[in-house]
N, C-alpha and C positions, 0 to 999 in steps of 0.2 A: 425453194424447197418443195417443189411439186412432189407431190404420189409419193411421197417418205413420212418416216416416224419422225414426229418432232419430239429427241429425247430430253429439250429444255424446257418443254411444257412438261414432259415427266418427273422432271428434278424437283418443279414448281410443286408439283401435287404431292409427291412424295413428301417434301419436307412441309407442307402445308398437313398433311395427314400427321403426321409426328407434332405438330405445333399445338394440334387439337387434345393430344392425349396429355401432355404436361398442363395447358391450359384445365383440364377437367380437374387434374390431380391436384392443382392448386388451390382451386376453389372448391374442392373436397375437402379439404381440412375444417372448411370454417362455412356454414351455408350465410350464413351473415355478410359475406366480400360480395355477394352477387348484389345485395341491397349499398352495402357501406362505401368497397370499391370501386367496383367495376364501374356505374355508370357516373358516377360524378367525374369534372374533369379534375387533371391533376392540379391545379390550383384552387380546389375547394378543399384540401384533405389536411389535417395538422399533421396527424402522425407523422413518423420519422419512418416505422416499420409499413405503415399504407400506402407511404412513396415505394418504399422498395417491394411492395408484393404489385403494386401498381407500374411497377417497371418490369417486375418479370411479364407480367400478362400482359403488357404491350408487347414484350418482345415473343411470349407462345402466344401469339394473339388468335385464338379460337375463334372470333367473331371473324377477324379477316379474312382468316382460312377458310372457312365455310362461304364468305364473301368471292373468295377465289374460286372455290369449286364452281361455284354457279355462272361464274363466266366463262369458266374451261367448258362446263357442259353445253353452253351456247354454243359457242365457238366449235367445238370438236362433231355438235350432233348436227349442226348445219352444213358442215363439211361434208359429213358422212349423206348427210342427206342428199349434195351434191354429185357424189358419185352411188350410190342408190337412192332414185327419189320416191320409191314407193313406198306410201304411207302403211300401208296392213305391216308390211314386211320388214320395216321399221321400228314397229311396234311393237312383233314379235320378238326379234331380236333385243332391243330396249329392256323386256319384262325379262327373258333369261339370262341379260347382262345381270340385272340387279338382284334379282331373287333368290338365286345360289346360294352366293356368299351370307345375304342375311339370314336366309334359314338356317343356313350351317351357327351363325352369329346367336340368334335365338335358343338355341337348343343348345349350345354351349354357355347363356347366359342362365337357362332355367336348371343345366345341371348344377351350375356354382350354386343358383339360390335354394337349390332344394338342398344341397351340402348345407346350408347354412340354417335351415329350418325355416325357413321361406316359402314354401312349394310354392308358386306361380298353379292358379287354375288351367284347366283346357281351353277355357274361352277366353282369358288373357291371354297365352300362347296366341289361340287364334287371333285374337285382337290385335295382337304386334306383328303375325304373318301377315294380315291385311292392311296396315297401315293404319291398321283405326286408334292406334294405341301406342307408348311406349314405354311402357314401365321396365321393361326390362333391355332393352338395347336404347337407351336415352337418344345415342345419336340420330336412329333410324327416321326422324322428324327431317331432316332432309331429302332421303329416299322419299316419303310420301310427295315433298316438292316436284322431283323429279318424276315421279307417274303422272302428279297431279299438271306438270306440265306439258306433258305430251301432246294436246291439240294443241297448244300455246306454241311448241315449237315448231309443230306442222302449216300450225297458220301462217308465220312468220317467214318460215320458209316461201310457201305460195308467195306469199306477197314479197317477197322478197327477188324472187326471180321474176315476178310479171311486173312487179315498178319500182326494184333498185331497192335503195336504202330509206325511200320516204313510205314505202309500202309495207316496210318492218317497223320506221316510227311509226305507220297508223295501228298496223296491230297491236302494239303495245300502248297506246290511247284509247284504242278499243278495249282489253283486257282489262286496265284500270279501270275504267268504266265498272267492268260490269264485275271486279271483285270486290267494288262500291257497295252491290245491290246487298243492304241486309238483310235477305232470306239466305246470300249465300258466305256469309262473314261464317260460321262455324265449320263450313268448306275449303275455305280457298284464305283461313285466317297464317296459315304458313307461306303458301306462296305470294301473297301479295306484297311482301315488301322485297322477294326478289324478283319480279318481274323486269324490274330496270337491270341487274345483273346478268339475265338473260339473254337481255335484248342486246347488251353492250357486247356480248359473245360471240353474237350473231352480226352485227356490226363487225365483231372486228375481222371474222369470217368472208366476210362481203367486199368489195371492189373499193368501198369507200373506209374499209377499215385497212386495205393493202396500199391506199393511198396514203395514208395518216402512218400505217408503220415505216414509208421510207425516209418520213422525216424525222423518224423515231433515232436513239442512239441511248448508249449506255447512263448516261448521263440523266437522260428522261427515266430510264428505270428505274432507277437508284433515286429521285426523286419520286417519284410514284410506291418506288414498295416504303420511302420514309410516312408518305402520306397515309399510307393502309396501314400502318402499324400503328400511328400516332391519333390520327383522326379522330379516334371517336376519345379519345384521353386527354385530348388539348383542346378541343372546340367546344365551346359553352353550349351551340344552340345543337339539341341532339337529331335535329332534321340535317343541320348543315354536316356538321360530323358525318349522320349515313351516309350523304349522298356525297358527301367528301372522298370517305371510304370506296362507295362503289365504282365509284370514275376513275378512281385510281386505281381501282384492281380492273380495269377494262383499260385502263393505259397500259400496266404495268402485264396484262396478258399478251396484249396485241405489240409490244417490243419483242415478245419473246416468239409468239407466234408469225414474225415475220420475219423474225434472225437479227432482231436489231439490239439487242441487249449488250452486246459488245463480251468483258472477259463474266459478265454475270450468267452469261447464257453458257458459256462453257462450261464455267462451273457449275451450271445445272445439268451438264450434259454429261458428265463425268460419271464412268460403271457405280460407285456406289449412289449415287442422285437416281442413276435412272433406274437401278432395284429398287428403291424406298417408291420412284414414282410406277414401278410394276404392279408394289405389293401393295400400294396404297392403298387400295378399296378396302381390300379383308383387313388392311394395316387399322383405318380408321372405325371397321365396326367389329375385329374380334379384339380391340384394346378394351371395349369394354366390359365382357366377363371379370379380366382380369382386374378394373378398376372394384367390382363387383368384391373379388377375391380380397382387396385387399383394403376395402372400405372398413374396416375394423382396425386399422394399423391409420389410414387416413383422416379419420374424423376425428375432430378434436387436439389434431398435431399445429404443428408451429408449420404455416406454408410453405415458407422459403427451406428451411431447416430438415421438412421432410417429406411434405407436396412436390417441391421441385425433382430432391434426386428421385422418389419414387416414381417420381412422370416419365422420369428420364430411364428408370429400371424398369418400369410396363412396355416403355416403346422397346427398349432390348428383348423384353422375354418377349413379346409381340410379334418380332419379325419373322424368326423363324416358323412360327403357326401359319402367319399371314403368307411366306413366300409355298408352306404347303398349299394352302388353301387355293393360292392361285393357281398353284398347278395340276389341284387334283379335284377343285370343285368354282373356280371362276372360268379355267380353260373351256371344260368338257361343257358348262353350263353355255359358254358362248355358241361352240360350236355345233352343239343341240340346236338353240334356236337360229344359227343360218340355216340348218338343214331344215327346219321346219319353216321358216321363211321360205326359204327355196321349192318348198312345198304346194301343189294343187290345195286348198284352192288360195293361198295368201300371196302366193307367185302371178295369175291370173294374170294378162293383161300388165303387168310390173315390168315388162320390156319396152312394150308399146310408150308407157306413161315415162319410162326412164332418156329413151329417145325424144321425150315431148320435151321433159322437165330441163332434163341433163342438156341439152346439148350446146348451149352456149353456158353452162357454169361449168368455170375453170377447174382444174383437180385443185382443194385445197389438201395444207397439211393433215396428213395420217397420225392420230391419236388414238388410245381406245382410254375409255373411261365407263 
């Protein structure tokens, strides 16, 4: 699948985007499931109603999903990095993928709360345009991952093309290292336990992840998405759980990213999978105004009974906003910053370095995220 869209990685993200906003709406009802539910496994709970709200949120499993994006972003930005390896231009590009859609996201969550008699300050605004904060776009804690990753994936890459795939596990023993250092634990306290998610992306990105996916097949998926769903809800010890979880959403990437998923990967690839994974950016952060909107009908409801369908009613009213959004403030915001990539002085010298970088990495699959 050289120099193409992989629109089975789109179905992925899409329906992972949608997985997250039921997931939120569930455990809106009750802020107590995040303590009582969620982390115990399912053989610690008596309840009869705790198994069943503990089944649905296996099955909208938010944590996974978000586990997923971080392997797509490895995986799709080390591609990208492979056919442009300049880092400035990169980078540019990177901040006016993300920043669009959330300030659009922001400013539609501070008009719901001021409807509400909430007013959000200017320096909270600020707060959450800079990543410093998120009281009002909850999700946006992932976005600061994704800035705060940026050297991390530039590293990764270098080492990556100058010695293979042991040059990407030293960057990522280097990183843990030094997200260890407690002066910078209130820094780097979000991205460090997906650093392994990253790295598995960019693996699977790599020569040694196109080897691993030809022995891949359907079979392997469909066991790896049972492992991401269950993991952290069936394993006792909650180290083994994560890192249960994360390996199996860098399996269950790289099936799909190499075409090996068999009739799962069609089924992601099918016109309604690949709009949901178009829209998913604006999908996953303008669901929350509306979660906002309706946090007064939410709190204090019966999960199953009114969390679920209204998860399921935010992701509908959701789509349509989010398929504008992409087209009238993710598009123009992309194609801003190529042009301003492409720009004196972030262009500089980015031929010369792309001839250096580039010329022995293969095209991989085309993604945008």
């Amino acid at each position: 699948m050289p120099d193409a869209r992989n629109h089975q990685l789109d179905g992925l993200r899409g329906y992972a985007a949608a997985a997250v906003v039921v997931y939120h709406a569930i455990l809106g009802t009750d802020p107590a499931l995040t303590a009582r539910v969620l982390p115990p496994p399912v053989h610690h709970l008596d309840s009869g109603s705790d198994l069943l709200i503990k089944a649905a949120i296996a099955i909208a499993n938010g944590e996974a999903a978000v586990t997923i994006f971080f392997v797509l972003s490895g995986a799709v930005l080390f591609a990208s990095l492979q056919r442009q390896p300049a880092p400035l231009p990169f980078v540019v590009r990177r901040l006016f993928r993300i920043y669009p859609a959330l300030v659009a996201a922001i400013a539609l969550g501070a008009v719901i709360l001021v409807a509400q008699g909430r007013p959000p300050s200017l320096a909270q605004i600020a707060a959450d345009i800079a990543l410093f904060d998120f009281r009002i776009i909850g999700a946006a804690w992932t976005l600061q991952v994704e800035v705060l990753a940026i050297p991390f994936i530039l590293a990764s890459f270098w080492a990556g093309r100058r010695f293979g795939a042991a040059g990407i596990a030293a960057v990522f023993v280097a990183a843990f290292l030094i997200v260890k250092m407690p002066a910078l634990t209130p820094i780097v306290v979000m991205i460090k336990p997906q650093l392994l998610p990253f790295t598995l992306g960019f693996l699977v990105a790599s020569p040694l992840g196109a080897a691993l996916g030809r022995h891949l097949s359907a079979r392997w998926f469909a066991a790896a998405l049972v492992a991401v769903l269950l993991a952290r809800h069936v394993v006792p010890s909650p180290n083994v759980a994560l890192y249960t979880l994360q390996l199996s959403a860098g399996l269950l990437v790289c099936a799909l990213y190499h075409g090996r998923a068999g009739w799962f990967g069609e089924a992601l690839a099918r016109p309604t999978s690949r709009l949901l994974g178009r829209i998913s950016y604006s999908l996953y952060l303008l669901n929350v105004p509306l979660l906002l909107a309706f946090e007064p009908w939410l709190r204090g409801s019966a999960p199953l009974l009114v969390g679920l369908p209204l998860g399921l009613l935010i992701v509908a009213l959701t789509v349509p906003m989010a398929i504008a959004a992409e087209r009238w403030i993710e598009r123009p915001g992309i194609r801003l910053g190529a042009r301003i990539a492409a720009a004196r002085p972030f262009s500089r010298g980015a031929d010369e370095r792309s001839a250096d970088l580039g010329a022995e990495a293969p095209l991989a699959t085309r993604t945008s995220r």
